[in-house]
Every structure is written in structure tokens, then in C-alpha cells.
Phi, psi and omega in degrees: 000321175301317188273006161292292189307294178330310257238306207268242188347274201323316208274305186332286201316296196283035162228002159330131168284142186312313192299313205292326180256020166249357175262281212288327157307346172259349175284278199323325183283337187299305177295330168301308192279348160261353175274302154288320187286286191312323189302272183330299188289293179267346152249079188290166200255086185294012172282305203273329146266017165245009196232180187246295188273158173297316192286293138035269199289357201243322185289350175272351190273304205228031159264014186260303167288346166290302205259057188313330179306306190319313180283358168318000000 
């Protein structure tokens, strides 16, 4: 069954018109620069730099979540 489908998407891709397969190259690269790029630049892992230890980091997860005042 899988490989009917695996089987069903190849033949699809390969009979794609030159326009068809220059649109999904350009979706894959739109999904790589938000998923990778924007992450990596603009959403830094503020755990791993404002806390040092694993213990650190789970008591700041859950006095925030136990204590909701706290995130104002």
C-alpha cells in the first residue's frame, strides 16, 4: 500500500509541466527560509541562553507555568 502511493506522487512529480516543477521549487525553498533561516536569526533559544543547567531551565518552565502572574 505504501508503495502504491510512493508509486502514485513519483509519477505525478514526473509528468509535472517545466512551470509545475519551478513552483514547487520555489515552495521548498519559501519553506527552508521559514523554517530555517527566520528560526536560527530571529527566534533564538532564550533557555539555553539566560538559564546554564537543565535544572535551571525546568524550574523557570514551571514557576511560569504553575505561577501565570509571573509572565506579565
Amino acid at each position: 500500500m505504501v508503495k502504491k502511493i510512493v508509486d502514485f506522487y513519483v509519477a505525478g512529480f514526473k509528468t509535472l509541466p517545466a512551470w509545475g516543477r519551478a513552483l514547487w521549487a520555489i515552495i521548498l525553498i519559501k519553506l527552508f527560509i521559514m523554517f530555517v533561516v527566520l528560526r536560527l536569526f530571529f527566534f533564538p533559544n532564550q533557555l539555553q541562553t539566560n538559564f546554564q543547567t537543565d535544572t535551571e531551565r525546568a524550574e523557570h518552565v514551571i514557576e511560569h507555568i504553575t505561577n501565570p502572574t509571573l509572565n506579565r
